[in-house]
C-alpha positions in Angstrom: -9.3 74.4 -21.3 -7.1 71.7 -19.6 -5.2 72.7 -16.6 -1.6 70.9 -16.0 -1.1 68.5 -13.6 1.9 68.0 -11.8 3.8 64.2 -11.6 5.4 65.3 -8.7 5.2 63.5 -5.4 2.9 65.6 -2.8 5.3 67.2 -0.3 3.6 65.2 2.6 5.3 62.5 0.7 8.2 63.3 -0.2 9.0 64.6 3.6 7.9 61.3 4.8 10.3 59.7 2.3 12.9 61.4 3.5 12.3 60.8 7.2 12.0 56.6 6.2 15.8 57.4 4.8 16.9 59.2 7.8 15.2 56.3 9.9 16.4 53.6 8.2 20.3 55.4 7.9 20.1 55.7 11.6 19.4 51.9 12.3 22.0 50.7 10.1 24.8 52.7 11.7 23.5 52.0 15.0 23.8 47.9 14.1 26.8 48.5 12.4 28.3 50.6 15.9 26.8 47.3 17.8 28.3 44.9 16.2 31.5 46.8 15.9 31.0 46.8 20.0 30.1 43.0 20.2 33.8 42.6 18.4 35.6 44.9 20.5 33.9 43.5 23.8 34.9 39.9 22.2 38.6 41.1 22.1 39.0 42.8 25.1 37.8 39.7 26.9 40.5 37.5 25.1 43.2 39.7 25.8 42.2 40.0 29.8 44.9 38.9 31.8 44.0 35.0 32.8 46.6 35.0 35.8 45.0 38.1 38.2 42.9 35.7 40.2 46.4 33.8 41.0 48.7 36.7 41.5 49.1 36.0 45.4 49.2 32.3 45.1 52.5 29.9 44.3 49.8 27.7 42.8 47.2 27.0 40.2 44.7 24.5 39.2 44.6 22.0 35.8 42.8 23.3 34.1 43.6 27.1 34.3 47.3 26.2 34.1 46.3 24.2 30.7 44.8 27.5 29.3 48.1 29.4 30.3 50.2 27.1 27.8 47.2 27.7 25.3 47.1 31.4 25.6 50.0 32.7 27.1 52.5 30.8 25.9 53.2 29.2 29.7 56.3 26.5 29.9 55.7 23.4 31.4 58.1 22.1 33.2 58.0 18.6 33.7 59.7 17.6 37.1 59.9 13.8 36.7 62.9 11.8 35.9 64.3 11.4 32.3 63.2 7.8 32.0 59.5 8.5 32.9 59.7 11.7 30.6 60.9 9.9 27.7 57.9 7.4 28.1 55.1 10.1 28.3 54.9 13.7 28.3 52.8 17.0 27.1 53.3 17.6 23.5 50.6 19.7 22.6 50.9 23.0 22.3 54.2 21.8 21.2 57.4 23.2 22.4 56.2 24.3 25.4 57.3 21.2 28.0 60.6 21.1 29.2 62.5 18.1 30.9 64.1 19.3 34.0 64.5 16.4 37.1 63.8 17.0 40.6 66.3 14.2 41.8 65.2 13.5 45.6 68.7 12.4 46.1 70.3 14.8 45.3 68.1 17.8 45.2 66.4 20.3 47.8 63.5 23.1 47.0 66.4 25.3 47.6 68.8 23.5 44.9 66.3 23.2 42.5 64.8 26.7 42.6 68.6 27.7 41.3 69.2 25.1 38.5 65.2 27.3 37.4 66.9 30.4 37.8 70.1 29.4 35.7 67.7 28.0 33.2 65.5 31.2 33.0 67.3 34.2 34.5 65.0 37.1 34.0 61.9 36.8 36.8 59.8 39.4 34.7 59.6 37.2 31.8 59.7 33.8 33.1 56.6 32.1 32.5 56.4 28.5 33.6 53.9 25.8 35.4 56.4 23.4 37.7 54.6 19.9 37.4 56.3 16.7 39.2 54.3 13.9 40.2 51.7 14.7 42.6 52.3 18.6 43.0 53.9 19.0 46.4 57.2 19.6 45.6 56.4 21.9 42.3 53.8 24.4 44.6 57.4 24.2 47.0 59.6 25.6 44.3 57.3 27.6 42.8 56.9 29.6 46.4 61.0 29.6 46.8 60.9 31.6 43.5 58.5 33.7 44.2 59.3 34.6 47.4 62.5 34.8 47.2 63.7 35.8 43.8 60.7 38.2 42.4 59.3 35.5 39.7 55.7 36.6 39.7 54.3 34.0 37.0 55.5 31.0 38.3 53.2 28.1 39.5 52.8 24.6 40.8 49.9 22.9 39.3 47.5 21.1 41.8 47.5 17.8 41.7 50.9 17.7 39.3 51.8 15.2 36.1 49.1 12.2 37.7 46.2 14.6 38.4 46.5 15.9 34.3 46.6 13.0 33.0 42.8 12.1 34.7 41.6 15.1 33.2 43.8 15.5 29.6 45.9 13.3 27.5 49.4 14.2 26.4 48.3 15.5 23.0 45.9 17.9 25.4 42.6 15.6 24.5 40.3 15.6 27.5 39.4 11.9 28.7 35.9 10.9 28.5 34.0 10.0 32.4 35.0 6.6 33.4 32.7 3.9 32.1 31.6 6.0 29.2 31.6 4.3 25.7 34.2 5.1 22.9 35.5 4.4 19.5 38.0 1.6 19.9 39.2 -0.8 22.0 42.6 0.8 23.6 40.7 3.7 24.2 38.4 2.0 26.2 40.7 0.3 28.9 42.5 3.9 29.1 38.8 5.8 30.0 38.5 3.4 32.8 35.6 0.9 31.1 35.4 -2.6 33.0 36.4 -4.5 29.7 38.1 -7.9 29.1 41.7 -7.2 27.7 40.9 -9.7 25.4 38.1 -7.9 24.2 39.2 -4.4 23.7 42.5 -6.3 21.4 39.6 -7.6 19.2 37.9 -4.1 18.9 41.1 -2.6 18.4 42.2 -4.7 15.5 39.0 -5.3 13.9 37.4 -1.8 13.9 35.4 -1.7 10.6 35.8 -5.0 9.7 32.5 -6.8 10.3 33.8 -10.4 9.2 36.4 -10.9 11.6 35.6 -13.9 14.5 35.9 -12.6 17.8 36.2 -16.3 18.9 39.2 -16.8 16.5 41.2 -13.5 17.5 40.5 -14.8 21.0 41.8 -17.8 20.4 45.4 -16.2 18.8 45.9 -14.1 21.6 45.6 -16.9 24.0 48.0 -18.4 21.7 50.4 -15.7 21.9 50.7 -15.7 25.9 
């Protein structure tokens, strides 16, 4: 007589199955709750406030101030003259740079601190970077206003319109180290390289085109003084 055998799984089995399941449900949830964390942590630290480190301070560096307009949205106020404006100004992010003088003539800190205030009349939602030439007299009106008149996110950048254009171009490109090689001509004499006028012209006009004379464009622009 033939006894039946069951097909069956031995119980030892099938509770260690069930334990591999448990096991393996538990390490997924537990990478899905740590990368769900990762994102949040990622988030959080975007949304931190940039500007607590210079809530006591009138004034802020470059390159902090250049994250504020990326971020926050900052204005930058561009303190020069209309003639020097017109030439060369911050257009990237765009919309953000306004032209308003700072006519020694004719202006004080005190004067211009009011033609800001007519311009943006609520303190708790002003949020603007004062930037004239060097600095000085931006870090001056941004104190006034501060001070004086409650507008707590108001600054004068360090080193003003001269000091970030050594670090960034106007289209917010940052400059290569003096003396270091790049693409073309033009951009050469602007990153500081040592280079024959003459020279960068030819590289300029001839990039990617391998039969060009040097000697010949030379030559022309000699020609052309």
């Amino acid at each position: 007589m033939f006894s039946a055998t069951s097909s069956s799984p031995p119980a030892g089995a099938a509770v260690g199955a069930r334990r591999g399941r448990a096991l393996s449900g538990r390490k997924t949830s537990s990478s899905s709750s740590s990368s769900i964390g990762r994102r949040e942590r990622r988030r959080n630290t975007c949304r931190r406030p940039l500007l607590r480190v210079y809530s006591s301070s009138s004034s802020m560096d470059i390159d902090p101030a250049k994250l504020c307009m990326e971020r926050q949205a900052f204005v930058f106020v561009d303190m020069r003259t209309s003639k020097e404006y017109e030439n060369e100004h911050i257009v990237k992010p765009p919309r953000q740079t306004v032209n308003v003088p700072f006519i020694p003539e004719k202006d004080t800190i005190a004067s211009y601190a009011e033609k800001i205030r007519e311009k943006y009349k609520h303190p708790a939602t002003a949020k603007l970077l004062l930037v004239d030439a060097d600095g000085t007299i931006g870090i001056e009106v941004a104190t006034e206003l501060r001070e004086k008149f409650g507008y707590e996110s108001v600054y004068g950048v360090v080193g003003g319109y001269d000091g970030w254009m050594v670090k960034w171009t106007p289209s917010g490109r940052k400059r290569p180290p003096k003396g270091k090689f790049v693409a073309t001509g033009r951009e050469s004499l602007k990153s500081g390289l040592d280079l024959d006028p003459e020279v960068a012209a030819t590289y300029e006009e001839n990039w990617g085109n391998p039969e060009a004379s040097f000697a010949a464009n030379s030559n022309r622009l000699k020609e052309e003084k």
